[in-house]
N, C-alpha and C positions, 0 to 999 in steps of 0.2 A: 277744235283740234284734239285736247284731250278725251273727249269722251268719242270723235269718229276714232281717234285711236285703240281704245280698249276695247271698242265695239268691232276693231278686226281682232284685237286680240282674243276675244272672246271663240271667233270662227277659226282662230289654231286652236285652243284649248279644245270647242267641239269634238276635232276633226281626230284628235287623240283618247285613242279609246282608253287607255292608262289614267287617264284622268277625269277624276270624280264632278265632273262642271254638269250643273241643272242646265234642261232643256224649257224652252219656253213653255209656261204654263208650272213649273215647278220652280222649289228653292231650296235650299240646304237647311233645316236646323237644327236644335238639341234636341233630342228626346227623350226623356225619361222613364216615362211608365209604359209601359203596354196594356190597355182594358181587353180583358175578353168576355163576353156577353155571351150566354145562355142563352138555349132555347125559346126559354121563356121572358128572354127579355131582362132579366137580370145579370146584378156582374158575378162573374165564376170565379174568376183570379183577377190579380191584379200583378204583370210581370215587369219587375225592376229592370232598366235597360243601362243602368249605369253604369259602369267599370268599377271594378274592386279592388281601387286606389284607396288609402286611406284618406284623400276627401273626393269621394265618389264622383265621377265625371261624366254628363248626360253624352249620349250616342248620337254623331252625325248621321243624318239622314236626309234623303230625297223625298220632300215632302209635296204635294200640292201648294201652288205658289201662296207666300204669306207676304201680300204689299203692306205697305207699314200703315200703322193706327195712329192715331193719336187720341181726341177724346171722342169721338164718334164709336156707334157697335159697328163693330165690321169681324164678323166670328171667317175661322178659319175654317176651308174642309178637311176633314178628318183628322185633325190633327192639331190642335190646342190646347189653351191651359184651364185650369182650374174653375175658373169666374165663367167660363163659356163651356165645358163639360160640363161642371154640375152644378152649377149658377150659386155658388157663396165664396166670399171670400173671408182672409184675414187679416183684419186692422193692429195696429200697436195700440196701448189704449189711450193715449195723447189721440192717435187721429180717429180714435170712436168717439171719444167727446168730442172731440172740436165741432163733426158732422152733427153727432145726434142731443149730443148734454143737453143745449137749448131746443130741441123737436122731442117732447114727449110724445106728440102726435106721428110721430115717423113710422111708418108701415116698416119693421126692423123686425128679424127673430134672431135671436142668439141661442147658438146651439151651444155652445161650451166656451167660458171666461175665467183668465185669471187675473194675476195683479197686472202683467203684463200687457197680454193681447186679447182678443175678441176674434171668434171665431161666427160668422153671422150670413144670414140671409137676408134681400133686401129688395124694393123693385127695380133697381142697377141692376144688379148680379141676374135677376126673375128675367130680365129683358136680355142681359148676354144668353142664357139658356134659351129663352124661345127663339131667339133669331138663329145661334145653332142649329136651334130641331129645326124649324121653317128653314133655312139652305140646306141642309140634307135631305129634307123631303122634297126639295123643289128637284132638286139633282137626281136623287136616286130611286124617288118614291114609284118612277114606272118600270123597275129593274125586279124581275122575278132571282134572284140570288137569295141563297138563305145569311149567309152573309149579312148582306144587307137587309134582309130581314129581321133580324136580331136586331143590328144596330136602331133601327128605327121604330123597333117593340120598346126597346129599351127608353130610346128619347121621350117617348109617348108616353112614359110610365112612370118613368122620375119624376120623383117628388124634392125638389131641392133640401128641405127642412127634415130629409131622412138621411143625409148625408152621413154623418156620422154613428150609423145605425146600425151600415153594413160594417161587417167583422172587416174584411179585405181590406175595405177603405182606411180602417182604423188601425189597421196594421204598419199603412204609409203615412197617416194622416199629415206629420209636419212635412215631410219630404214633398207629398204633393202638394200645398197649401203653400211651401216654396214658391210656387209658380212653375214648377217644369213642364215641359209640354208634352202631351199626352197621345197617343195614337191608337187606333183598333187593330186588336188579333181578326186575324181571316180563320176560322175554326173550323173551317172545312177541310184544309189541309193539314190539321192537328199538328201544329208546327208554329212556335214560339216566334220562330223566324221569319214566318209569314203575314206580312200586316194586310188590314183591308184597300188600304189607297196603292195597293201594289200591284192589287189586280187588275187585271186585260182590261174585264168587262167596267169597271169602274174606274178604271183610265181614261176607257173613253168617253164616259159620260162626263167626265170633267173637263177631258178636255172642247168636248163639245160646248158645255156653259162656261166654260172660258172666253172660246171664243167669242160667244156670242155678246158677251160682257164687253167686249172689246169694239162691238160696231151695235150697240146700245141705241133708246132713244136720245140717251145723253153725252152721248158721245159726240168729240170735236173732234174735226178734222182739220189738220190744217198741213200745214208747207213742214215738213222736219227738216230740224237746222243740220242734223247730221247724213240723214239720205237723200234728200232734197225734193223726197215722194211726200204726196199728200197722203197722209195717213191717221188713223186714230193716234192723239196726243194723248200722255200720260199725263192726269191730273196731279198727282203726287209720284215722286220719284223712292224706289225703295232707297232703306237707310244703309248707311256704311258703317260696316263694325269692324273693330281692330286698329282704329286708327288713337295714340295716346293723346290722354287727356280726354277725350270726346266723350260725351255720354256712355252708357254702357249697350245699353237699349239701340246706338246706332246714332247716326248723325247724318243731314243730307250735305250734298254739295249744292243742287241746283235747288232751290225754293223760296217763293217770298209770303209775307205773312204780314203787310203792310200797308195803306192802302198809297202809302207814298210811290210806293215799289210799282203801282199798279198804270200800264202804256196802254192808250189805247184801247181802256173797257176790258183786257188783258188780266184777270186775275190770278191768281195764285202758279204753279209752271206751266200756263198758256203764255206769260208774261218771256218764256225762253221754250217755245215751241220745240219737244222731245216725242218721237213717236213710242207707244207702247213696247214692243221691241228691241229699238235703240235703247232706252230707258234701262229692260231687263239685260242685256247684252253689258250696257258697261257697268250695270251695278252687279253684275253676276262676277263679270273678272275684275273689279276691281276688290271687290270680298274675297274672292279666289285669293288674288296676291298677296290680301292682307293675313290669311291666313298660313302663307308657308315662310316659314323663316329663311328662307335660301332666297325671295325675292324682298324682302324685306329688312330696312337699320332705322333705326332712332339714332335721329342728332337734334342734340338739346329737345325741343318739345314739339321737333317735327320728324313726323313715321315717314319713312323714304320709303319708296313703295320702285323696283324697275323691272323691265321685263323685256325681250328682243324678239323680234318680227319673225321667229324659226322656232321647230320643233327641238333644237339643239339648245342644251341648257347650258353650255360651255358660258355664253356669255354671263348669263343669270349668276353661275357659280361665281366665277372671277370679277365680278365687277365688284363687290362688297371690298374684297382684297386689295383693289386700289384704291379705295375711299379711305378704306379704315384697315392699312396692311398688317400686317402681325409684326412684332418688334421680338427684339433679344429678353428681354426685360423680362426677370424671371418670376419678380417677385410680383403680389395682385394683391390689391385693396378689396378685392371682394364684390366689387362695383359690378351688378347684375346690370348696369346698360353697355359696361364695354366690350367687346367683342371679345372672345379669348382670345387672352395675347404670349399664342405658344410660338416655338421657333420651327415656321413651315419653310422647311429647304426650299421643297421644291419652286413654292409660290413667293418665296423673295429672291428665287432666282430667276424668277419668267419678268418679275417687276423690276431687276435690276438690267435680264438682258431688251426689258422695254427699252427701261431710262436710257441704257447707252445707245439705242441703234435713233432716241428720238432727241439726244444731245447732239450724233455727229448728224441730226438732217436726217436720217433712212426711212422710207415707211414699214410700218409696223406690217410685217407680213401674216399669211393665213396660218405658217409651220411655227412663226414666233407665238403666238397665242393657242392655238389647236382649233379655231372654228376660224370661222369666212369675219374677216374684219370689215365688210361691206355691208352687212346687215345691218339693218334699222333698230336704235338701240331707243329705249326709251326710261326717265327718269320725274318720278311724279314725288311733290315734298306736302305735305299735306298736315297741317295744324288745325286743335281747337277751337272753335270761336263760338262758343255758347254749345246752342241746340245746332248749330251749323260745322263745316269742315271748311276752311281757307286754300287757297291752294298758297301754298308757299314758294313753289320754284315750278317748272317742267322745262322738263330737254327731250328734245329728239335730236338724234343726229344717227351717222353710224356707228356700230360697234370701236373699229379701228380710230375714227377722229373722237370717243369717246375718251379714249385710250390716250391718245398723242395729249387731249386736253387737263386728263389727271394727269400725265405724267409730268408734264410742261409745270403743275404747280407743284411736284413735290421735286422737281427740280432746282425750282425758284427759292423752295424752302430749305435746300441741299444746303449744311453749311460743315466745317468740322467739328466733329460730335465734344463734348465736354472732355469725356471721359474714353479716348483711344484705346483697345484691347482689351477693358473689362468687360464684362458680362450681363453690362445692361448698356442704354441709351440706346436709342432708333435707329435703322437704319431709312428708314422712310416714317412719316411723323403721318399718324391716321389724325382725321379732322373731331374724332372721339377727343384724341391726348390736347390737341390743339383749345379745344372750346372750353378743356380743366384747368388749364393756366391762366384763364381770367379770372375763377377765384382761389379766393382765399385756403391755403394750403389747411388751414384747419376746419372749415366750413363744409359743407353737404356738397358734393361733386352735381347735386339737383339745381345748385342755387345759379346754374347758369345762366345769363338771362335768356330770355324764350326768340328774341328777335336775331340773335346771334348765328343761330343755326343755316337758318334759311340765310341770313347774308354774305357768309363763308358758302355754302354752298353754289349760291348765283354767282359767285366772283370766278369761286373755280370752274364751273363748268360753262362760264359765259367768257373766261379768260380774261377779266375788266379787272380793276385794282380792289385791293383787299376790301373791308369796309373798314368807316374811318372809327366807330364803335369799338370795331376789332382789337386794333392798331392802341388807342387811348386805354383800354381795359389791361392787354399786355404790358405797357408805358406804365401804367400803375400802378401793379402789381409788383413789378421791379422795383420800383422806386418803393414800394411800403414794405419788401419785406427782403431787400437789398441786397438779391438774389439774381444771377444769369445764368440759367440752363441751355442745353442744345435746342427745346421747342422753341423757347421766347427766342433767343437771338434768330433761331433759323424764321421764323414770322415775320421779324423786326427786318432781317434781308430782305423776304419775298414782297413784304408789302415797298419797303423801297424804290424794289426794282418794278413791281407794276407800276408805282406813279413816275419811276423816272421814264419808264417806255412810254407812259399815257402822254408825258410831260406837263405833270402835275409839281412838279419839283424840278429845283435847277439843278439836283446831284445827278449826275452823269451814272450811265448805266455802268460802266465800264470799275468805276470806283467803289461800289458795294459785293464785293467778292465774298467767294465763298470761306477763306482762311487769310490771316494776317498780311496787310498789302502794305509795306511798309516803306514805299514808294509813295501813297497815296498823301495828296497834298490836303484834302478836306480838313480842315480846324477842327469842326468838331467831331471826327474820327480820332484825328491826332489828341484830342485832349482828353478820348475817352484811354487813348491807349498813355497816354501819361499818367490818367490816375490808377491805372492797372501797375504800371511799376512805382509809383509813388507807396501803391499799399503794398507791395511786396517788401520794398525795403523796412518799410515799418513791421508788416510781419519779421524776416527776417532778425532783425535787429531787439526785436521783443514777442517770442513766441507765446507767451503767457499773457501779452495785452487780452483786457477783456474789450473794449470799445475800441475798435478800429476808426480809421476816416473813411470806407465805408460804411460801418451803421449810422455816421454821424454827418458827411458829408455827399455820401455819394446824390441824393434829390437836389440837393442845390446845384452842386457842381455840373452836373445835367442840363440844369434850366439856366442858370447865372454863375458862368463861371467867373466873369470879371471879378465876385465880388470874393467866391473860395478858394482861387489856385492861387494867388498871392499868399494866402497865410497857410496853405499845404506845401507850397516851396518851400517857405520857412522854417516850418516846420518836419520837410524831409531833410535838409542840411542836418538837425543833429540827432538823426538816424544813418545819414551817409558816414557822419566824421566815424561813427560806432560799427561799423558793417566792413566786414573783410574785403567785398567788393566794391565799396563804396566810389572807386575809380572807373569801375563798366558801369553804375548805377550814374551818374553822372553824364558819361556820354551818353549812353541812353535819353535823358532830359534833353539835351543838347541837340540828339539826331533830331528828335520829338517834335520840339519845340524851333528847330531851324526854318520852319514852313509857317508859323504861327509869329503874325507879325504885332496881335494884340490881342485880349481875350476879350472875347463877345461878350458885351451885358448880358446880352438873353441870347434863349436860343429857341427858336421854336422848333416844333414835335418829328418836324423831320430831321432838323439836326440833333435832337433830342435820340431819336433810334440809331442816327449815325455816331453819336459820343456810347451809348451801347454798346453797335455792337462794335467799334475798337479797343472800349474797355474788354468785351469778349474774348477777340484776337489777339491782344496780348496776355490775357489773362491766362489763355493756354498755352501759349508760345512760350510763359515766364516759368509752368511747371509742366513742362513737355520734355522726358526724358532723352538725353542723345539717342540712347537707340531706336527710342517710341521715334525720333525726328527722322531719323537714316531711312527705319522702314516705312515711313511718311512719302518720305521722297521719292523712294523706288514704287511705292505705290503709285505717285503721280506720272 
């Protein structure tokens, strides 16, 4: 399902001439240097293709296709690195001993060494060079082009062990020696611009030995899982780049390497029957998407990758903005994975005239969003797992029920904000601010754990209850460092109210509101909201206390209140007798405590979020100015 998916999406990317997407037989990669070859076979220049960034950046290009290597020779056409241009490479000098210290016999030449590295020739390096030259000459050797004539004087003439001899060479030496990938000048056209693998006539010679490659003697044919034609299988699947944490070099999705893995005499991706085409189709857009920031977020240590069934990017834009919406919140940690969090009018006012038209029931219309809310919307989560990529979540749905289903959770999460008319707190909580309240306020915002991401994600887009990971991290966190902000309490609601919907919990939907319900008969609501004015009066009555009964009380009181609201009674009597109000403080206990016929030994974690967020509800309710209150109301 997801790779016939990308493999349509591949044929809209085609079909838009706007966008840069390889055609089968070709692939996109860095480029660095430009060789141009002389008449005679020798190199003339050598042209730098980088950008003149202060850390120089190689050139995307449309290359003839490069499937991925691993330790086998498999040289590139026209277009590779160092070890297979001019067959040496460059060791650190830890991995030139390890290789050669014990081979004195090693068939090795070292052209230049320091304390550091070794720069050397070998029969590795002898053998990427000749199978270079032998596919060039297999491909182009019956092509009269001068062009190609050169290139193939040249391969025939290089001597790996003079490498460093040419002036040019040594002009780039470390840069090339890098590893960047290398392409030929077309010098016919005296034009920098003009590479050899660009030309007509040597397009089609490639593509012709592509083909052919493809219906081999070794070639399988079998049933494709995605087209359901019998066709040439891909024996290896190219890698995915851009995905966090994965390899840098790429990482696959589909591939086994085991012989456990292996069905049916089935080795390696015969064992998940992919045709050669299918294959480059979805690894071609799904690199595409890894590479534009507009279809791409990280959450926790999974690259979200989405994309929609139309030429219209409307969805693509907008969908980021209800995962992860922009808040008021002026101030920034500097945190390069959160999204910038500036105040976008327009787009928290399309996300609030969502929320209300999917609070009273309306469907989300085509004029409320700006594109067709029917379109096929898609949502790929995609984590690390060694030399492999996991898949972490996928959605398909429409654009518009993608819509109705983000909204529905930041509904859930809708609670009254801490802090009313100041200049920060959310007015929609991205799943970014969400996944940083499980740690530690002084700790790496990195340290989040990695399985977190993806299980906030499935809940919300699969509509199912929070996870219970989530939920305990939250719960913790409160409790160590005996704090209630607007994200933790609005989580501690939403996750409530999924398990009361699931009916995971005997707490009624109806009684986890969004602001102080002071109606509500739950004990442990009611006891959270007694020790929110138990600690006011004690503030109150000694502003300068340094240890409150919440740094001291509030985790217990939470889990076993039977054994702490006895001696916090007691001990609020002689802060009342001292308190100007100590007569409304009073009744208060009394309203409170009329519902509450004994205190629970324990409580577990669902009434543990319920004693939260009542402690919350009233803890705002207790410094909510009248007027903040007035405009409150008229608000509702």
């Amino acid at each position: 399902m997801i790779i016939q998916s990308l493999c349509e999406y591949y044929d809209i990317l085609d079909n838009d001439e706007n966008i840069p997407i390889p055609r089968p037989g070709y692939s996109r990669a860095n480029v660095s240097f430009n060789l141009v070859i002389s008449e005679t076979g020798e190199i003339s220049n050598i042209v730098d293709l980088r950008t003149d960034d202060k850390k120089p950046r190689p050139q995307m290009m449309e290359v003839p296709q490069q499937k991925s290597r691993a330790n086998g020779v498999n040289p590139y056409f026209l277009c590779d690195n160092v070890k297979y241009v001019f067959g040496v490479e460059r060791l650190k000098r830890p991995e030139f001993e390890k290789k050669y210290l014990h081979k004195p016999d090693s068939d090795y030449v070292v052209l230049e060494e320091n304390d550091k590295e070794i720069i050397l020739t070998n029969p590795r390096t002898k053998e990427y060079f000749e199978e270079f030259r032998k596919l060039h000459h297999d491909i182009l050797g019956s092509m009269d082009y001068v062009g190609v004539k050169r290139l193939l004087l040249f391969l025939d003439a290089w001597n790996p062990e003079e490498f460093l001899q040419n002036p040019k060479i040594a002009q780039y030496k470390d840069e090339i020696l890098a590893g960047g990938n290398i392409v030929f000048d077309d010098i016919v056209f005296d034009d920098n611009d003009s590479f050899l693998h660009e030309n007509s006539g040597v397009k089609a010679l490639w593509e012709k030995y592509h083909s052919s490659q493809a219906s081999g003697d070794d070639t399988v044919f079998s049933q494709c899982l995605v087209t359901g034609e019998t066709e040439p299988i891909a024996r290896t699947h190219q890698k995915i780049k851009g995905v966090f944490g994965a390899q840098q070099a790429g990482a696959s999705i589909v591939g086994f390497n085991d012989d456990a893995f292996v069905s049916y005499n089935k080795k390696q991706s015969y064992n998940a029957p992919v045709s050669e085409i299918s294959m480059f189709k979805y690894t071609t857009a799904l690199n595409y998407l890894l590479t534009q920031k507009a279809n791409r977020l990280r959450i926790a240590d999974t690259t979200t990758v989405f994309w929609a069934e139309t030429d219209d990017k409307t969805c693509e834009n907008l969908a980021p903005f209800f995962i992860n919406p922009p808040s008021r919140k002026k101030d920034s940690d500097g945190d390069a994975n959160e999204p910038e969090r500036v105040r976008d009018t327009a787009t928290l006012q399309l996300i609030e005239d969502v929320l209300t038209r999917v609070r009273n029931g309306q469907t989300v219309r085509k004029e409320d969003l700006g594109t067709d809310p029917d379109v096929n919307f898609y949502i790929l989560g995609l984590s690390p797992n060694n030399a492999r990529i996991a898949i972490r979540y996928w959605y398909k749905d429409t654009f518009g029920n993608f819509v109705d289903t983000v909204a529905q959770h930041h509904l859930d999460m809708d609670i009254v904000p801490e802090y009313s008319g100041e200049s920060f707190g959310p007015e929609f909580i991205s799943v970014y601010w969400l996944l940083r309240e499980t740690v530690p306020k002084s700790s790496d915002k990195n340290d989040v754990s990695p399985i977190l991401g993806g299980l906030i994600m499935r809940a919300i887009l699969n509509e199912t209850p929070y996870p219970i990971q989530m939920y305990s991290a939250i719960l913790n966190r409160v409790k160590v460092e005996k704090t209630m902000n607007t994200v933790r309490a609005g989580f501690i609601k939403a996750y409530l109210l999924r398990q009361s919907r699931a009916g995971l919990t005997n707490i009624p939907e109806e009684l986890i509101t969004v602001k102080l319900n002071e109606e509500s008969v739950n004990v442990p609501y009611r006891l959270g909201r007694l020790f929110a004015v138990l600690e006011k009066v004690q503030n109150d009555t000694n502003k300068d206390i340094g240890a409150t009964i919440n740094s001291k009380y509030f985790s217990s009181a939470s889990s076993t209140p039977a054994v702490v609201f006895p001696v916090l009674l007691k001990l609020a009597q002689h802060h009342i007798s001292k308190s100007d109000w100590g007569f409304k403080t009073n009744q208060s206990i009394e309203e409170i405590l009329s519902e509450v016929n004994e205190f629970p030994e324990y409580m577990n974690l669902d009434e543990q979020g319920m004693f939260m967020l009542g402690y919350y509800h009233q803890r705002k309710a207790n410094y909510q100015k009248k007027s903040e209150s007035s405009v409150e109301e008229e608000k509702l």
